[in-house]
KOLMARVEX-395058 format. One record per residue: residue in one letter; x, y, z of N, C-alpha, C, CB in turn. Coordinates in Angstrom, 3 decimals. Atoms other than C-alpha are relative to their C-alpha. Glycine has a CB too. Example, Ala and Ser with C-alpha at 12.3 -4.5 7.8 and 13.67 -1.06 7.14 Angstrom:
a, 0.890, -1.190, 0.000, 12.300, -4.500, 7.800, 0.900, 1.200, 0.000, -0.992, 0.027, 1.246
s, -0.820, -1.190, -0.060, 13.670, -1.060, 7.140, -0.770, 1.090, 0.730, 0.414, 0.462, -1.415
//
This chain:
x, 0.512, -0.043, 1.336, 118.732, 202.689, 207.010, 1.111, 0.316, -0.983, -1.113, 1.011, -0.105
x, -1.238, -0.344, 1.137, 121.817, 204.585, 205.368, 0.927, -1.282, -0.187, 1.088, 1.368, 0.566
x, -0.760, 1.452, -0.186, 123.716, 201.102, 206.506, -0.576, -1.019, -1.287, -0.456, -0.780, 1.740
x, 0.507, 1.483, 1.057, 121.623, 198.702, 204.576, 0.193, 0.326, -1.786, -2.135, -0.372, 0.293
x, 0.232, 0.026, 1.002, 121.433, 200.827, 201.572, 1.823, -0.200, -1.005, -1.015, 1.293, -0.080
x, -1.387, 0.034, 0.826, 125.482, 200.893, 201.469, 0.426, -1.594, 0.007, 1.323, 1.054, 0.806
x, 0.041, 1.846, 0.734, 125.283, 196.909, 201.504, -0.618, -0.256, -0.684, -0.315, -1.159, 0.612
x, 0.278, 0.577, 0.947, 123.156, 196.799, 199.202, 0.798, 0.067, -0.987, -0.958, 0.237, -0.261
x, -0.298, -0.310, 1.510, 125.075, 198.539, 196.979, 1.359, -0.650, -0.629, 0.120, 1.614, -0.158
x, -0.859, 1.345, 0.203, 128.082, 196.958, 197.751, -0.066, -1.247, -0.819, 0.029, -0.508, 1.005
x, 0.307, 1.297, 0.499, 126.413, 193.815, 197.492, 0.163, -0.019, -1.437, -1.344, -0.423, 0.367
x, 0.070, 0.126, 1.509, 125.820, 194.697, 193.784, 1.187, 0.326, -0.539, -1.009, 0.819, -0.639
x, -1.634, 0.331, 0.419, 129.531, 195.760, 193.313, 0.139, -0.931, -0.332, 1.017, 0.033, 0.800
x, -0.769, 1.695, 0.117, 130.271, 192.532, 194.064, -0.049, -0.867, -0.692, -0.160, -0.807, 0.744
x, 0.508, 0.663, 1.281, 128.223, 190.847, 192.040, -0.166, 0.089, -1.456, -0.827, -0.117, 0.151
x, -0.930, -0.344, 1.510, 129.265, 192.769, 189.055, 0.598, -0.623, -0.265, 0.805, 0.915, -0.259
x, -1.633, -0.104, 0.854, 132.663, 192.383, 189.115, -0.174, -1.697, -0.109, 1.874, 0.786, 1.178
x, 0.305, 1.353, 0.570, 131.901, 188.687, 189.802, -0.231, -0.456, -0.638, -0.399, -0.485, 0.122
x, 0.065, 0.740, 1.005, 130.038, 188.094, 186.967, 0.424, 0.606, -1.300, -1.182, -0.451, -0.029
x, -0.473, -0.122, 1.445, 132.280, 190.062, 184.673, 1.315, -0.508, 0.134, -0.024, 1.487, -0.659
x, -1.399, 0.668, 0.108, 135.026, 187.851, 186.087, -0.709, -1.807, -0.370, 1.149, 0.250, 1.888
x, 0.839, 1.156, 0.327, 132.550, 184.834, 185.479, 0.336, -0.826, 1.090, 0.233, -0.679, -1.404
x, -0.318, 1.268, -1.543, 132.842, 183.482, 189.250, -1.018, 0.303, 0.463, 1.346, 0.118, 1.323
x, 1.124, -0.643, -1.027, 130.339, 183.382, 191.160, -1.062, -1.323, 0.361, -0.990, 1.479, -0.877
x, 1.022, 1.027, 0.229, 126.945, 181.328, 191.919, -0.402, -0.376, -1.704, -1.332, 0.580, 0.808
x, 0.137, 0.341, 2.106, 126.096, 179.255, 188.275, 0.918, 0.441, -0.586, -1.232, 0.740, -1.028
x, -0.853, -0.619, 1.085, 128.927, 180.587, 186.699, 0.581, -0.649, -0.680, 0.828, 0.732, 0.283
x, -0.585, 1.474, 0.227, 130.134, 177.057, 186.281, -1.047, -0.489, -1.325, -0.175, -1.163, 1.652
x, 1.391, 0.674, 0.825, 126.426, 176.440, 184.160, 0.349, 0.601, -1.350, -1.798, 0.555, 0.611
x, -0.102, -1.009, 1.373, 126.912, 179.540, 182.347, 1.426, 0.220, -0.647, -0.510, 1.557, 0.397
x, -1.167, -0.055, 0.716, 130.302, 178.814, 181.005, -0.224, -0.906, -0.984, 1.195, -0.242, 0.735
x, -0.131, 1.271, 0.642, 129.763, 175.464, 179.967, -1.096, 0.028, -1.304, -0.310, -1.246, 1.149
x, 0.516, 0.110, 1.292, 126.580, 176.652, 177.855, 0.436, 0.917, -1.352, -1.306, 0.177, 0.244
x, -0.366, -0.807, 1.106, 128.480, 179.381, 175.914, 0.836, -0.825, -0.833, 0.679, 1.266, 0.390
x, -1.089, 0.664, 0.955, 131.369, 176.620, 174.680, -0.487, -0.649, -0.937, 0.881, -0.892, 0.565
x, 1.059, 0.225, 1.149, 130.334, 175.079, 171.483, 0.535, -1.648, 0.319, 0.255, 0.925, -1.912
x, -0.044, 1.230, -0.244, 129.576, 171.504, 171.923, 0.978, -0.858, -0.262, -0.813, -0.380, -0.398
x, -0.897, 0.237, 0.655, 132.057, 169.432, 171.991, -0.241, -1.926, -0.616, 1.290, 0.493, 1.001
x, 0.447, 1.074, 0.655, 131.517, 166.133, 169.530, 0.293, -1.352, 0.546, 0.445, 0.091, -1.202
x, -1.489, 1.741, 0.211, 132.466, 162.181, 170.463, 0.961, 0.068, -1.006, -0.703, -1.782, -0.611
x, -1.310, 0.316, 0.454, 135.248, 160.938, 168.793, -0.774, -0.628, -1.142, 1.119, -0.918, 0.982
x, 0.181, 0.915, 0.740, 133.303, 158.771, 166.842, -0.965, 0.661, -1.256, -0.536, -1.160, 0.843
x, 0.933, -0.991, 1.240, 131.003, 161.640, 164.959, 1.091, 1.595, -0.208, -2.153, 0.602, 0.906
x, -1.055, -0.566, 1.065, 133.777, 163.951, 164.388, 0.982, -0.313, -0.856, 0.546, 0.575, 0.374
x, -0.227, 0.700, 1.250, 135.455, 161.324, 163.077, -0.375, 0.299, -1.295, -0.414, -1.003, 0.103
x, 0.689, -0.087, 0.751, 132.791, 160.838, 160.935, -0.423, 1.360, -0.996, -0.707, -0.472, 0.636
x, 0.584, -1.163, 0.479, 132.089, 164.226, 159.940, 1.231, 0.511, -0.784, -0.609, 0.995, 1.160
x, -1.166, 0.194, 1.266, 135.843, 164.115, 158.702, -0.129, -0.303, -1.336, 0.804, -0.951, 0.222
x, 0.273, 0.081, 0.606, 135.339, 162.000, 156.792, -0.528, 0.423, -1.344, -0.083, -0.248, 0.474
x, 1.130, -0.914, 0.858, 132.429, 163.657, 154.975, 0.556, 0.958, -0.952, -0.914, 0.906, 0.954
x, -0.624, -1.361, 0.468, 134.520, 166.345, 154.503, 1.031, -0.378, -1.173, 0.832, 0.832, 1.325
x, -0.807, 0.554, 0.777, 137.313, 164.371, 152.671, -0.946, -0.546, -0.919, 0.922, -0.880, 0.618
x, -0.134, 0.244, 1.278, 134.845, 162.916, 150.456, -0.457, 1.139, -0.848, -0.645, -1.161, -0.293
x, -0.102, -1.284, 0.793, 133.831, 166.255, 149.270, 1.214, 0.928, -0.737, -0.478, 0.745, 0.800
x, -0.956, -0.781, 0.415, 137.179, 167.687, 148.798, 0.434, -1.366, -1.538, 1.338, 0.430, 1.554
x, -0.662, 0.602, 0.894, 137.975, 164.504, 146.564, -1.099, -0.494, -1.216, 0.801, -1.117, 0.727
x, 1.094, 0.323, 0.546, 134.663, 164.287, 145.072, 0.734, 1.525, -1.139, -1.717, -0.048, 1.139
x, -0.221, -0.843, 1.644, 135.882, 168.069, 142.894, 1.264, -0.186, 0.124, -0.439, 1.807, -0.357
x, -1.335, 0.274, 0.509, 139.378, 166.963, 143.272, 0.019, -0.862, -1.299, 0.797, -0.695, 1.082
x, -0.083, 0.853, 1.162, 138.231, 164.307, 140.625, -0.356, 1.330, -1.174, -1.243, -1.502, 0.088
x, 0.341, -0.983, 1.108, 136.349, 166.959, 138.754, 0.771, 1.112, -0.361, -1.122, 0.528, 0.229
x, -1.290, -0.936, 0.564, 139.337, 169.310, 138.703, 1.103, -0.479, -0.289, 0.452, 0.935, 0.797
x, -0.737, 0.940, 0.479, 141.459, 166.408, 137.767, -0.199, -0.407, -1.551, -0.209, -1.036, 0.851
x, 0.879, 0.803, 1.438, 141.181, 165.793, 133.825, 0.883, -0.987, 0.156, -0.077, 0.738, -1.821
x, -0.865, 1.714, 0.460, 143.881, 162.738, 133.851, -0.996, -0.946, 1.330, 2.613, -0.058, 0.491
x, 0.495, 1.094, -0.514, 141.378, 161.235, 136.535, -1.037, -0.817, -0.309, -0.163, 0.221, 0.884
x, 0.983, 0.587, 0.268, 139.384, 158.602, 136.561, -1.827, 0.266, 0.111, 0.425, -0.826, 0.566
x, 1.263, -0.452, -0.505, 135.343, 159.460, 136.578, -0.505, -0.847, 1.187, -1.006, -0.009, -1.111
x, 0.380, 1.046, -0.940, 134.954, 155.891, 137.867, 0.637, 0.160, 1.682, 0.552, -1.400, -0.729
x, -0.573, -0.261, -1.288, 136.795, 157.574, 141.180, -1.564, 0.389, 0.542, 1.380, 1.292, 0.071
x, 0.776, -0.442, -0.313, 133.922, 159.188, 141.722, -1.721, -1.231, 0.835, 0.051, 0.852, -1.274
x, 0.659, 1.142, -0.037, 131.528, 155.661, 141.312, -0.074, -0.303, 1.940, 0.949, -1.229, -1.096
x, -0.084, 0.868, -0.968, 132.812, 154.485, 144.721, -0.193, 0.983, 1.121, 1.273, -0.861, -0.007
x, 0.817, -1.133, -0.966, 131.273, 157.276, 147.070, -1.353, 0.527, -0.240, 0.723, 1.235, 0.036
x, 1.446, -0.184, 0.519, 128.051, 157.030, 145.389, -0.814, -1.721, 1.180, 0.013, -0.204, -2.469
x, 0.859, 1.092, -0.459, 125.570, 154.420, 147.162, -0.766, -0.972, -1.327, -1.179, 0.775, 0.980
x, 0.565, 0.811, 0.929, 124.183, 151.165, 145.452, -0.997, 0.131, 0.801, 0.526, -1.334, -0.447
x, -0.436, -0.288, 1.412, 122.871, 150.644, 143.592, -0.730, 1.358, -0.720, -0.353, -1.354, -0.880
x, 0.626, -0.797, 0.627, 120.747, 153.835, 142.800, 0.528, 1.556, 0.896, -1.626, -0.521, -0.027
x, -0.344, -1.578, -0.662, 121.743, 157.943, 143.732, -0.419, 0.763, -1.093, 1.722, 0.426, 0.429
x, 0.349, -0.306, 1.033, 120.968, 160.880, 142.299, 1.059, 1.361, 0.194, -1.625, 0.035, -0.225
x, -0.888, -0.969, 0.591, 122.497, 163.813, 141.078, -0.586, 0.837, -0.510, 0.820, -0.368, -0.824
x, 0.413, -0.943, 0.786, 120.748, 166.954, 140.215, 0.221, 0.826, -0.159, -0.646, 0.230, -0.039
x, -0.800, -1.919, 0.677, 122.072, 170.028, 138.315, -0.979, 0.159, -1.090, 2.139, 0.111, -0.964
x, 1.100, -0.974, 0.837, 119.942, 172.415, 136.846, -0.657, -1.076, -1.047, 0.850, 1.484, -0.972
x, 0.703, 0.758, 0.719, 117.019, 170.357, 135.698, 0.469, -1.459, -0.454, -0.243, 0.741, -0.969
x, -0.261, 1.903, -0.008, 118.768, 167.158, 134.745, 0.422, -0.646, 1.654, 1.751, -0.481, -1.258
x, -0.124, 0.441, -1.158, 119.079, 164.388, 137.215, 0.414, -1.269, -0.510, -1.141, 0.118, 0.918
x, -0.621, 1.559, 0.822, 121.517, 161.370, 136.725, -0.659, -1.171, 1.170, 2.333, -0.145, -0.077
x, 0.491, 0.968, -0.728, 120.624, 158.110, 138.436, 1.003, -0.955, 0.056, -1.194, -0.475, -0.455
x, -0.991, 1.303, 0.289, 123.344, 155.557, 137.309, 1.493, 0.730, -0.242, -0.550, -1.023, -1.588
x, -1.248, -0.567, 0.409, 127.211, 155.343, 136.670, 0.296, 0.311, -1.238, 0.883, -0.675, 0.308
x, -0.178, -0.871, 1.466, 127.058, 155.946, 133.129, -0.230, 0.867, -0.142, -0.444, -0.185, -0.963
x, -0.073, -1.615, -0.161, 125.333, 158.990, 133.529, 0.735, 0.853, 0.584, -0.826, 0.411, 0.432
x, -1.261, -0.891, -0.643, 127.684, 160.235, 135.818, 1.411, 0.090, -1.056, 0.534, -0.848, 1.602
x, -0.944, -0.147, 0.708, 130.515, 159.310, 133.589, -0.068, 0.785, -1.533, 0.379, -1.212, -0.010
x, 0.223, -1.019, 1.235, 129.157, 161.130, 130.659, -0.049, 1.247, 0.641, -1.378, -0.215, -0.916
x, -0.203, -1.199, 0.404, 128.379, 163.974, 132.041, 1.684, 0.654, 0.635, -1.391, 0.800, 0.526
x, -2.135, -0.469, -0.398, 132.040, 164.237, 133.866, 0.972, 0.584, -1.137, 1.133, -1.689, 0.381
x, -0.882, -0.279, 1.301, 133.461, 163.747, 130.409, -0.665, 1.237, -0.790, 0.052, -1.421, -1.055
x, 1.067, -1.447, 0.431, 130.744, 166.666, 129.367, 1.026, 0.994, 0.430, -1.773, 0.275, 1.007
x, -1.001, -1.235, -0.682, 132.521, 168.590, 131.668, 1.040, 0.558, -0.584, 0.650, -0.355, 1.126
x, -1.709, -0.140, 0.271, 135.959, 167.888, 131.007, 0.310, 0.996, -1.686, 0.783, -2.088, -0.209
x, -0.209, -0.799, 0.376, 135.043, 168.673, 127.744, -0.506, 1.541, -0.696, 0.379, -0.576, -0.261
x, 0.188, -1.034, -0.008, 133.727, 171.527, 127.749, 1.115, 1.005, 0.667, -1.108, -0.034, 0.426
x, -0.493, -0.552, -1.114, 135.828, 173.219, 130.508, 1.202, -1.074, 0.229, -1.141, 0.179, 1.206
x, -1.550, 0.551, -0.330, 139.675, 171.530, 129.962, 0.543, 0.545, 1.572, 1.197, 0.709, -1.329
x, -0.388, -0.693, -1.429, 140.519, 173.666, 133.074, -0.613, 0.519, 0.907, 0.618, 0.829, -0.043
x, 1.299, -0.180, -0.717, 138.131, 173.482, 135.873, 1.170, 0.264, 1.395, -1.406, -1.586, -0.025
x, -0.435, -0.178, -1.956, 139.118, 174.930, 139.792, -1.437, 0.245, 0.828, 1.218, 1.816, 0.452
x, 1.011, -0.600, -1.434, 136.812, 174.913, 142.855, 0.666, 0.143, 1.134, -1.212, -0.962, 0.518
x, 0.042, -1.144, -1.277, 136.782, 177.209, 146.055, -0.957, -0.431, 0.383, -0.081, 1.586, -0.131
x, 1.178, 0.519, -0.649, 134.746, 175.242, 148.366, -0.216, 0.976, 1.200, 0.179, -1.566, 0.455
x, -0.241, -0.559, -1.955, 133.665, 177.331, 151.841, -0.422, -1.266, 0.727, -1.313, 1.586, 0.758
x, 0.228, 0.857, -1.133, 133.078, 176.267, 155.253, -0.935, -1.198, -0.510, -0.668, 0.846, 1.228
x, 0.925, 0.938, 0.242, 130.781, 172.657, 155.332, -0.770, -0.296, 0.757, 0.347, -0.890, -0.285
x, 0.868, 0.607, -0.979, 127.946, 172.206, 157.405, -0.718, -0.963, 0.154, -0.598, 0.507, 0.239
x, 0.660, 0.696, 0.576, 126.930, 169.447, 157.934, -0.964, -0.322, 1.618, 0.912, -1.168, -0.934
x, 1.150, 0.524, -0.980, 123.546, 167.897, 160.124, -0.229, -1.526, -0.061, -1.419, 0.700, -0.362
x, 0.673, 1.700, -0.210, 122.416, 164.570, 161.476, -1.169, -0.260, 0.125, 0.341, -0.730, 1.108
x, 1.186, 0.410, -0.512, 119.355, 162.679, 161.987, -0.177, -0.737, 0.791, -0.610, -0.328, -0.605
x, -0.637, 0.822, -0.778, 118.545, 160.071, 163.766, -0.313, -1.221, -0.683, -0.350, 0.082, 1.414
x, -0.122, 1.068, 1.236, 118.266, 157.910, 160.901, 1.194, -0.796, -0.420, -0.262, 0.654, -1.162
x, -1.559, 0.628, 0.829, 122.067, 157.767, 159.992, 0.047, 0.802, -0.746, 0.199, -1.446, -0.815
x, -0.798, -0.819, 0.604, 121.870, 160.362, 157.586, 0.006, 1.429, 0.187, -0.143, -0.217, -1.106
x, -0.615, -0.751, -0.170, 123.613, 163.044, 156.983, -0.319, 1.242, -0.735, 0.967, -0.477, -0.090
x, 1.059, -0.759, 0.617, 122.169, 166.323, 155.547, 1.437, 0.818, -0.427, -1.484, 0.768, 1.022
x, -1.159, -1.173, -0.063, 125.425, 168.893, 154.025, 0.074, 0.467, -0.834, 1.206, -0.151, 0.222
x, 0.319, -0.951, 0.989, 125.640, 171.800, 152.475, 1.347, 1.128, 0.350, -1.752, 0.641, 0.205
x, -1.722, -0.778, 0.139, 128.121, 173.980, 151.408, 0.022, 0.885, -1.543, 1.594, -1.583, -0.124
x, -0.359, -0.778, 1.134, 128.920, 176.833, 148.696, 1.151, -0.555, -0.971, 0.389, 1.299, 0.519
x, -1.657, 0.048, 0.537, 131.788, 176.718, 146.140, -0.576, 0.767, -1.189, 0.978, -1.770, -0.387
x, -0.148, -0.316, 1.353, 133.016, 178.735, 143.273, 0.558, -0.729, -1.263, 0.589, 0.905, 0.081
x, -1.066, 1.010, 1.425, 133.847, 177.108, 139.937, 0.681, 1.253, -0.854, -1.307, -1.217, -1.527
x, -0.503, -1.279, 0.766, 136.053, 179.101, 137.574, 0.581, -0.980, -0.950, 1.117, 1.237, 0.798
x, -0.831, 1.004, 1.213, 137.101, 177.553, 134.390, 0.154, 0.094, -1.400, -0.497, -1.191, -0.067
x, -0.696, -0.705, 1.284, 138.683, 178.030, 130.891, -0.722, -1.024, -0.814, 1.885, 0.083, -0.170
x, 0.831, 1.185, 1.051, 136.984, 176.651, 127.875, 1.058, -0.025, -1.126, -1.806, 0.532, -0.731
x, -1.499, 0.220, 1.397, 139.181, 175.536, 124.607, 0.589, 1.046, -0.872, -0.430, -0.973, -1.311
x, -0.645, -1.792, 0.904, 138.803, 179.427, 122.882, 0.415, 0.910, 1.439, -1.839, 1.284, -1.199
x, -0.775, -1.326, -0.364, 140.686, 180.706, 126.186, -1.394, 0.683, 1.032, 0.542, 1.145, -1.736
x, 0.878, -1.083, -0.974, 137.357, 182.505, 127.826, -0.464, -0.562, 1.473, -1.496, 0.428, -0.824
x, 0.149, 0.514, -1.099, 136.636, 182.182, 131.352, -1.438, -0.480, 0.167, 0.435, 0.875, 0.923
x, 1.123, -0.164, -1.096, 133.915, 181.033, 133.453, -0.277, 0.087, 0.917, -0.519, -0.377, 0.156
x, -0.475, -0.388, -1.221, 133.004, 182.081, 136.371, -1.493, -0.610, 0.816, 0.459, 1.839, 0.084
x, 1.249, -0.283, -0.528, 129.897, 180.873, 138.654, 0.227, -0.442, 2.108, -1.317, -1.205, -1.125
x, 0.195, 0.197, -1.296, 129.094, 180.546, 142.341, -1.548, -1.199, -0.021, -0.182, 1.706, 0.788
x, 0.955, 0.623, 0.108, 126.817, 177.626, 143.072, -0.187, -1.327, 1.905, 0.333, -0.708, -1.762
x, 0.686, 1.056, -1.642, 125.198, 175.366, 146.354, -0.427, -1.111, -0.670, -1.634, 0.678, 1.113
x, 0.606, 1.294, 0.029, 125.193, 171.758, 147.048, -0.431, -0.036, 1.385, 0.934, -1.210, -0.452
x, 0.879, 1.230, -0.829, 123.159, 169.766, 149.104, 0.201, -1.236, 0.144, -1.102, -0.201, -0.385
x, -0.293, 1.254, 0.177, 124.417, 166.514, 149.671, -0.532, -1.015, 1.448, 1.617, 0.028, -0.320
x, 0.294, 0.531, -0.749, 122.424, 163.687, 151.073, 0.907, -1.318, 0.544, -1.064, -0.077, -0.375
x, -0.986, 1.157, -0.246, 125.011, 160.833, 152.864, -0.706, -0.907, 1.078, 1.539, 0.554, 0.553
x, 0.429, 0.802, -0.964, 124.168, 157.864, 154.899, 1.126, -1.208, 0.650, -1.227, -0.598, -0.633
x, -0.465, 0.571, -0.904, 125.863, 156.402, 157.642, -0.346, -1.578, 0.003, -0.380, 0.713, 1.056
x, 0.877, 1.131, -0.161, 125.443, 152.817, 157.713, 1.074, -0.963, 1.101, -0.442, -0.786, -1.703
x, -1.020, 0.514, -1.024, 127.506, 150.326, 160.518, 0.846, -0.464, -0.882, -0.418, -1.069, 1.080
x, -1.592, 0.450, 0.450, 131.116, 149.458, 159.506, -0.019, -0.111, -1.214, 0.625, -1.328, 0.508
x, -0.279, -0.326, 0.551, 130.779, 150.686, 156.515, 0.618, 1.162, -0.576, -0.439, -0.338, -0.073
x, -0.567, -1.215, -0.064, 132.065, 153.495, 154.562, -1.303, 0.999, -0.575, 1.471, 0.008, -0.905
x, 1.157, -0.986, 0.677, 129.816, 156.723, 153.994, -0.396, -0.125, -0.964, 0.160, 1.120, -0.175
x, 0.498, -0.176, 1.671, 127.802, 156.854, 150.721, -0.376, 1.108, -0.274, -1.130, -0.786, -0.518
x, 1.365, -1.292, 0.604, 126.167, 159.596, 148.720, -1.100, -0.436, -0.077, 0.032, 0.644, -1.477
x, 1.316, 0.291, 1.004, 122.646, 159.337, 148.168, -0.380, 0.544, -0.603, -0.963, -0.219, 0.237
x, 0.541, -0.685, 1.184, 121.913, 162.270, 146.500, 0.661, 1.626, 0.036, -1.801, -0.044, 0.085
x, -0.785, -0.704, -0.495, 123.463, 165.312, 145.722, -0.877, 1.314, -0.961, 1.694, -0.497, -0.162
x, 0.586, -1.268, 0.515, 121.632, 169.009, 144.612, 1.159, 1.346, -0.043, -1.332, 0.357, 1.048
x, -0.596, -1.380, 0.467, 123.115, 171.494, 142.767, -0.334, 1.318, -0.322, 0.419, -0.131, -0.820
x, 0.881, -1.500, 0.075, 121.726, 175.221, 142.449, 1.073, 1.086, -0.607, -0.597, 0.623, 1.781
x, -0.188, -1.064, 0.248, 122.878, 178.301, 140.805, 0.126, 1.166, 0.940, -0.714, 0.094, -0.699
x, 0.190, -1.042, -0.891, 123.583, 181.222, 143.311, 0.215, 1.425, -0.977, 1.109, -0.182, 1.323
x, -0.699, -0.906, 0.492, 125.450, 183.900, 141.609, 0.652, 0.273, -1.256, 0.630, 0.042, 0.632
x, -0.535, -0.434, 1.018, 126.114, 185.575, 138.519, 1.007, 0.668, 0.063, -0.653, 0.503, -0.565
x, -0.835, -1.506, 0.047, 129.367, 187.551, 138.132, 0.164, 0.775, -0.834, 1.096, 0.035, 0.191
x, -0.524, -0.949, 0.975, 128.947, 190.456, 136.335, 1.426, 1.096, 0.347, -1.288, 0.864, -0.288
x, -1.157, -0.726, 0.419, 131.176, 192.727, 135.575, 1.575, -0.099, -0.039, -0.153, 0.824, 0.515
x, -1.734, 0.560, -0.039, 134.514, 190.432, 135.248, 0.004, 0.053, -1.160, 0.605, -1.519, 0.593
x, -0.503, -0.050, 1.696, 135.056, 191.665, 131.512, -0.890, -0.682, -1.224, 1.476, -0.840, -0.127
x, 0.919, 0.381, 1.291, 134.023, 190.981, 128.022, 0.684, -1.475, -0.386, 0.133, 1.302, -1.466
x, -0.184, 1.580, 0.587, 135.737, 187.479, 127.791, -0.536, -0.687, 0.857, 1.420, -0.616, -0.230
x, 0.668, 0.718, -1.176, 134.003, 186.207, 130.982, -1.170, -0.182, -0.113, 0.081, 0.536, 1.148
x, 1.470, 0.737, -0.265, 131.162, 183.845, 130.738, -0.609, -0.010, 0.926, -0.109, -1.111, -0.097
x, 0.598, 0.327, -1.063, 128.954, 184.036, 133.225, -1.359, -0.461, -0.077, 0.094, 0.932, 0.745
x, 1.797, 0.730, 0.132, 125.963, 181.718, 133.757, -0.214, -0.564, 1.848, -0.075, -2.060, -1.572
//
C-alpha cells in the first residue's frame, strides 16, 4: 500500500514537470492552440493592403498640397458613404468639399492612428476599425485636439483592388484640461 501511494505521487511529479516543460501526452495539441493563427499568404497580403490604404487615406488629409481626388480612387463606384457626425457624403464632390472644409479650417492637421483590426466575412468584405487622434492648428494659432473611431466598410472583389464602401466616424474623447488655447470638441 505505502508502494503504490509513492507511485502515485511520483507519477504526479512527473506529470508536472512535464507539463510545465510542455512535453508530454497532447502537448503537441496544446501548443499549437495557444499560437495565434497563422494567416495564408494571400489574406495577409490582403489585410496589408487595407492597412496601406488607411495610412494614405489621412496621409492625404494631413497633406494640404495633396490632391483630394487621391482620395476618389479607394472609394468604390459608383456610390460610398462617409459619415461624420450627422452628415453623410455619398459622391466625389462631397468628399472634395468637405476635404477642402478641412484644409480650411485646420491648415495643419496630424493623425496618430493605433493598432487596426480588421474582420472578414464570407462575403468579401471587410469590417475595420481603428482609433486615431487628430491634433490640429487653425489660422489664429489655437489647437485642436480630439480622439475619434472609424469603422470602415471594404470589399474584396477578384483581381481587383480593395474599395471603401463606407466609412463611420464617431467622437470618443474630449481633452480637457490641455490649456486655455486648446479647442476641444
Amino acid at each position: 500500500m505505502k508502494m503504490n501511494s509513492i507511485s502515485a505521487s511520483r507519477l504526479i511529479s512527473i506529470l508536472a514537470i512535464l507539463a510545465a516543460l510542455g512535453i508530454g501526452i497532447g502537448a503537441r495539441n496544446a501548443r499549437a492552440s495557444t499560437e495565434p493563427a497563422v494567416l495564408d499568404a494571400a489574406s495577409s497580403e490582403f489585410e496589408a493592403r487595407i492597412e496601406a490604404m488607411i495610412h494614405r487615406w489621412f496621409a492625404v488629409l494631413g497633406d494640404g498640397s495633396a490632391e483630394a481626388n487621391a482620395l476618389s480612387s479607394l472609394l468604390a463606384e459608383p456610390t460610398f458613404e462617409l459619415r461624420l457626425d450627422g452628415e453623410v457624403l455619398r459622391d466625389r464632390p462631397g468628399l472634395r468639399a468637405w476635404v477642402s472644409n478641412l484644409r480650411a479650417t485646420y491648415p495643419k492637421i496630424e493623425y496618430e492612428i493605433d493598432p487596426i483590426r480588421i474582420d472578414s466575412d464570407a462575403e468579401g468584405l471587410y469590417h475595420v476599425h481603428f482609433e486615431f487622434d487628430r491634433r490640429a492648428l487653425d489660422d489664429a494659432g489655437s489647437s485642436h485636439v480630439a480622439r475619434r473611431k472609424h469603422t470602415w466598410i471594404i470589399q474584396r472583389a477578384p483581381n481587383a483592388a480593395p474599395v471603401i464602401l463606407e466609412i463611420k466616424e464617431q467622437p470618443l474623447l474630449f481633452y480637457s484640461g490641455t490649456g486655455p488655447q486648446v479647442v476641444c470638441y
